[in-house]
Wavefront OBJ file of the C-alpha trace (Angstrom):
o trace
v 78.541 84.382 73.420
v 79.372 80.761 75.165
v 82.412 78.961 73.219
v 81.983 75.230 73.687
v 85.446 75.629 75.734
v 83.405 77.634 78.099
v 80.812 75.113 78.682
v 83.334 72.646 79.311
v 84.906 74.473 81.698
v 81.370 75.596 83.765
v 80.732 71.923 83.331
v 83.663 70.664 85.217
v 83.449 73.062 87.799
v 82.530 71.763 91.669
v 83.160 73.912 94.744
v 84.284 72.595 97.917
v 82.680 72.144 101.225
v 81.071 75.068 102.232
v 81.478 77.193 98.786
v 78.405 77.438 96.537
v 78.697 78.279 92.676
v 76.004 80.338 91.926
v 74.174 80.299 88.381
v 71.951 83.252 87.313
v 69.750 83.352 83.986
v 68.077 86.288 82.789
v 65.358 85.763 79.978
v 63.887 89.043 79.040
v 59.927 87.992 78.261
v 57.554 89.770 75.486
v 57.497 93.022 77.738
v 53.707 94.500 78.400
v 54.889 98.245 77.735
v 58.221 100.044 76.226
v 59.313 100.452 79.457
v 60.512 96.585 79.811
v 60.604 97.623 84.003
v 58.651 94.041 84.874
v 61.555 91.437 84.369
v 64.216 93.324 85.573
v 62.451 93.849 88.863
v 61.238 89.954 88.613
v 65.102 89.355 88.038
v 66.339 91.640 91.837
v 62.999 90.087 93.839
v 64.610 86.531 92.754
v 67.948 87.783 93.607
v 66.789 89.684 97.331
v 64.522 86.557 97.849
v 67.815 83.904 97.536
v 69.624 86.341 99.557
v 67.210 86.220 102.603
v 66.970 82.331 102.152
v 70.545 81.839 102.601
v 70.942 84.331 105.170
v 68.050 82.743 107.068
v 69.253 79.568 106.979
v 72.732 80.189 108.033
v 74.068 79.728 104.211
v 75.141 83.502 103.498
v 79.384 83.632 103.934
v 80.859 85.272 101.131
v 78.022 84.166 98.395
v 75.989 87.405 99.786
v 78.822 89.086 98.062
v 78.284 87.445 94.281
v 74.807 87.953 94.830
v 74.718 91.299 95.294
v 76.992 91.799 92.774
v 73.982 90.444 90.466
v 71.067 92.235 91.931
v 73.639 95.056 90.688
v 73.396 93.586 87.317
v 69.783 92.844 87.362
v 68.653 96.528 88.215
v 69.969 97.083 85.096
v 68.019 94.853 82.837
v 65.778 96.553 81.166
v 65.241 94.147 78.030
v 68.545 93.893 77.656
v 67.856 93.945 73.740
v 66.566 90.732 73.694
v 69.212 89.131 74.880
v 69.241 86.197 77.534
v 71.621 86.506 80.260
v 73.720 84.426 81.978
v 76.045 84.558 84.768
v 78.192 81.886 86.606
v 80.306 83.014 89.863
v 81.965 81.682 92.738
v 83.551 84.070 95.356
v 85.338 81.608 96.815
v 87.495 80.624 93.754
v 87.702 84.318 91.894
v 85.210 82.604 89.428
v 82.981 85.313 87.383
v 81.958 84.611 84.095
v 78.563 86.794 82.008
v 77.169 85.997 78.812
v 75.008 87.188 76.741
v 72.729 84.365 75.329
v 70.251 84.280 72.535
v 66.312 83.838 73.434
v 65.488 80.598 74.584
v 62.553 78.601 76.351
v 63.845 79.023 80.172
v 62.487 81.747 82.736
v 64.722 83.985 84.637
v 65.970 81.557 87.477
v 68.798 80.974 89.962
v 70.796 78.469 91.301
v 72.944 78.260 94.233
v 74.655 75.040 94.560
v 77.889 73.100 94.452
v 78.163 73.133 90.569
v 77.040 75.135 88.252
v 73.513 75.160 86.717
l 1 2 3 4 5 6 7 8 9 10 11 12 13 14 15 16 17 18 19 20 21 22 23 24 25 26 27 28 29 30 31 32 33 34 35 36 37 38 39 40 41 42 43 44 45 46 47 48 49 50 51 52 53 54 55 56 57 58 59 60 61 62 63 64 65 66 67 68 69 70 71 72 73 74 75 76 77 78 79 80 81 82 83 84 85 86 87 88 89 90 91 92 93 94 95 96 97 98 99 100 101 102 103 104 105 106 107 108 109 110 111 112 113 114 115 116 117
């Protein structure tokens, strides 16, 4: 679980020019069979689509490598036992922190940006 230190810390986080923090959440849904295969392969198409967007446009560097270090993660996501997950790196800086998060209200999204999400 997040400690309000570790919020504070994510929070006060900014890269550089030309580094990008990356911010993954994983929010396992009310799965349609046992096998709970749907959001984890949701979870690596949103992960393989960000990949080709910043390889497209030029973006990729060393945040390819975080990234596929959470497709990694993501292929193994299957319901995670209900837990959220979330996931804050930054190559760049050494910067990789996972948490497991209770169920909340968000969708599996990503975020690839200067700060943290």
């Amino acid at each position: 679980m997040m400690t309000r230190e570790d919020l504070r810390q994510l929070a006060e986080f900014e890269c550089r020019a030309n580094e990008y923090a990356i911010s993954f959440y994983f929010q396992p849904g009310i799965p349609r069979d046992k096998s709970h295969r749907e959001e984890g392969i949701q979870a690596k198409e949103l992960v393989r689509k960000t990949i080709q967007e910043l390889q497209l446009n030029g973006r990729a560097s060393k945040a390819t490598q975080d990234l596929e270090r959470i497709l990694h993660i993501a292929e193994g996501l299957h319901g995670n036992e209900g837990f959220g997950k979330a996931v804050f790196s930054c190559v760049y800086r050494n910067i990789w922190r996972e948490f497991d998060v209770p169920p909340a209200s968000f969708s599996t999204r990503i975020f690839v940006n200067r700060r943290f999400h």
